[in-house]
N, C-alpha and C positions, 0 to 999 in steps of 0.2 A: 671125525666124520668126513667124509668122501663127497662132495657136491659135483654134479656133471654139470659141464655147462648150458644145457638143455633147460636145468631147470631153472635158470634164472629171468625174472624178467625182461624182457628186449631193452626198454630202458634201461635199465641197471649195465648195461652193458656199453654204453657210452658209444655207439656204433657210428652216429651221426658224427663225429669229432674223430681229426688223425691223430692227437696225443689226448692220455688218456691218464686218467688217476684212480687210485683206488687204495685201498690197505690190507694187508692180513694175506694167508692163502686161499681164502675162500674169495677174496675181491680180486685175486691171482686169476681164479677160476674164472669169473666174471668177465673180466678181458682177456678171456683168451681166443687166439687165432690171430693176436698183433703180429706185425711184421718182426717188432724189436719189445726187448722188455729191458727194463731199468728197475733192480733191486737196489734199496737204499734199506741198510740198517747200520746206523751211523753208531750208534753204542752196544758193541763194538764190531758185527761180523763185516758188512762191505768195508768198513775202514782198516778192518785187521787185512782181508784182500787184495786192499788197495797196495795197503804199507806194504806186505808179502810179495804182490808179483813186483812194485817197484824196485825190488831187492833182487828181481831175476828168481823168485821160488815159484813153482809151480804148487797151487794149492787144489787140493781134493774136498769138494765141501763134502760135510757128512751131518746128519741130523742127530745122531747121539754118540757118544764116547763111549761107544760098548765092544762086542766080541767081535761084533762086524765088523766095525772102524778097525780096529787092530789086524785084522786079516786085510783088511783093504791097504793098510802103511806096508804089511808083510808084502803085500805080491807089488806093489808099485815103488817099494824102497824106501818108502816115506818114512818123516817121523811125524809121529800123532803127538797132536797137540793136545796136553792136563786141561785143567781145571785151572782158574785163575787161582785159589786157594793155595792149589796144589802146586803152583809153580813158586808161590812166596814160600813157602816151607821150605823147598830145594833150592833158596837162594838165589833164582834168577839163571838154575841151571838149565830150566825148560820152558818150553814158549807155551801160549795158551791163549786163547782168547784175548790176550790184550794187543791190543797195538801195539803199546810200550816195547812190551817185549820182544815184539816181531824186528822192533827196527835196535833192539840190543843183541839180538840172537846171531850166533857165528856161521858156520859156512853149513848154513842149508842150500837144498838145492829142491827138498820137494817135502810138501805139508798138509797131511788130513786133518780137516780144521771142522770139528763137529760145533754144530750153531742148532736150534730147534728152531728158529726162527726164521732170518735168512737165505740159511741153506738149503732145507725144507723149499719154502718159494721157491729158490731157482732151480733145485730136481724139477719140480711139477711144471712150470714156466718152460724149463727145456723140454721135458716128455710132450711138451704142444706143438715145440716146432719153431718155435722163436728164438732170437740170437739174444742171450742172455748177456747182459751189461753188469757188472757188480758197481754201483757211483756211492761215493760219500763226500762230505764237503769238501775234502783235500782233492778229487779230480775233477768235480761237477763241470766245468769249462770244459777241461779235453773230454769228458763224454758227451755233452752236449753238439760238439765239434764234430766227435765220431757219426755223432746221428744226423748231423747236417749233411755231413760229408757224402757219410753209406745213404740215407735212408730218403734223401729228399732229392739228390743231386741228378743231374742229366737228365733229365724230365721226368722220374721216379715217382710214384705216389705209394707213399707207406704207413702202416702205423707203429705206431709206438704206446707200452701200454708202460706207467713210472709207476712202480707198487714201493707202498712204505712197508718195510715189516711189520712195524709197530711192537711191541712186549708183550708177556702176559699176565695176568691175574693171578693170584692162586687155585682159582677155581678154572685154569687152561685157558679163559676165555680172554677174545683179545684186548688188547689195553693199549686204544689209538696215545701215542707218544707226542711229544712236540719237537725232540730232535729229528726224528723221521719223518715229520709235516717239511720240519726246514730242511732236511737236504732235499728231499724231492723235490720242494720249491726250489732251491738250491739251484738242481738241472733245468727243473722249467723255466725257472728267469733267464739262464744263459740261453737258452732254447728262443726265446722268445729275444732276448739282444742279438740273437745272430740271422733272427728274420723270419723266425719259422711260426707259423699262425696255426688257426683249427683245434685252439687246446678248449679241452669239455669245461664247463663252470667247475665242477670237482677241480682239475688241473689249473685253472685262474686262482681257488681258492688257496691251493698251495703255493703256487708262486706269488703270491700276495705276503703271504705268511711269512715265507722267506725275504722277501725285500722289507718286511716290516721291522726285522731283527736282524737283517745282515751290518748294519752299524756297529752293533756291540755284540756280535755273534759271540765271543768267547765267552765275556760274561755271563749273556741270556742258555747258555749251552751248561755252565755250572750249574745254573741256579736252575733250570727246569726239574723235575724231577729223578729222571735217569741219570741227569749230572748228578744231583745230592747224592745220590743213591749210591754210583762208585766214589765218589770223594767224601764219600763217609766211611768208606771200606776201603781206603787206602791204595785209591784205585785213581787219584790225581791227575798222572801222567798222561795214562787213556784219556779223560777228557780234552787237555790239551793238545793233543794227539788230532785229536775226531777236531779239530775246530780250526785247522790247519785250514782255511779256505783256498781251495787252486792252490796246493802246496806241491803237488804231483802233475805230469801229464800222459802218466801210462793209464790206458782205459783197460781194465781186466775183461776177458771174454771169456762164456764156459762154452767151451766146445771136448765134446769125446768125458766129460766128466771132470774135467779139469778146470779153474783157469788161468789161464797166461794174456801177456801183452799180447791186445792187437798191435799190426805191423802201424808204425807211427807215416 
């Protein structure tokens, strides 16, 4: 289902506040017309991103792995990225949705990386006009840096809107996560260490969240639920991976459908 942003409540829209929180695509929709948007989906599409373009790959998001995707790796050279399943049966010969394997995989140079989640967001986020940021725990500092830098600097007044992806249900509907509470908190804290004010109670609520468990971020990152859930499916690496706090400092940007490093 399709929400315009017309039909939201004016409150619900955080307007009063220059950084803004929200979850899901439809909370995408809600803040829309920000200066800057900040996608966080930490297990595993902005962290597989992160990993990707810090390797120098150019990544295509796509929302499914279907006839499309394939014709879109066809005309841009890329290679489409399986199914996590489907990359352990071929031994680790193809990349997919893991992080892991993004930072095992050989001399790519450019990758359709279908996420339903994620990726989805940052299509609709871009089609508004906003400069789409991909953050996960491993860059939160250099993106937060980014938005100081771009968004606030020389006497600038901008917004910024931080969406969690969150997961889904079996029944499509969304399933607020707590890895994607803490990265976004993640960005707001370093947001808020580096001077930057105006964040909505929503956006307090997550940077709260985030300072609450950044102590034993690795552990609290297994044991939440979307941890259990690949490391019960032999999916270990990825979380270790995703918990990498400030491990990177390229901030991924989508511009033209793609994204790549902004200029550091």
């Amino acid at each position: 289902m399709t929400v315009e942003s017309d039909e939201f409540d004016p409150a619900h829209r955080q307007a009063s506040y220059d950084v803004r929180f929200e979850w899901g695509p439809v909370g995408a929709a809600a803040l829309s017309g920000c200066s800057y948007a900040v996608v966080v989906d930490v297990l595993s599409f902005t962290t597989s991103v992160t990993v990707a373009v810090e390797r120098g790959i150019e990544v295509f998001p796509f929302r499914w792995r279907n006839a499309r995707a394939k014709e879109l790796a066809m005309r841009v050279g890329a290679t489409l990225a399986v199914g996590r399943f489907e990359a352990l049966a071929f031994e680790g010969r193809h990349v997919s949705l893991s992080p892991a394997s993004l930072q095992r995989a050989g001399d790519l140079t450019k990758l359709v990386l279908p996420s339903p989640n994620g990726s989805t967001i940052c299509d609709a986020i871009a089609d508004d006009g906003a400069e789409v940021v991909a953050a996960s725990l491993r860059n939160r500092h250099a993106v937060a840096a980014h938005l100081a830098r771009e968004a606030w600097s020389r006497g600038r007044t901008s917004t910024v809107a931080v969406v969690a992806a969150g997961e889904r249900w079996p029944d499509d509907t969304l399933r607020p996560c707590a890895e994607d509470l803490w990265g976004a908190g993640a960005v707001l804290a370093a947001l808020v260490d580096l001077g930057v004010d105006g964040l909505s109670p929503e956006a307090r609520m997550a940077e709260r969240a985030f300072r609450a468990v950044a102590a034993d971020l690795p552990d609290e990152l297994r044991s939440c639920a979307s941890g259990r859930e690949l490391v019960n499916k032999g999916f270990a690496d990825d979380v270790d991976v995703a918990a990498g706090l400030d491990d990177t400092d390229v901030v991924p940007l989508l511009r033209d459908g793609s994204f790549t490093a902004a200029p550091s």
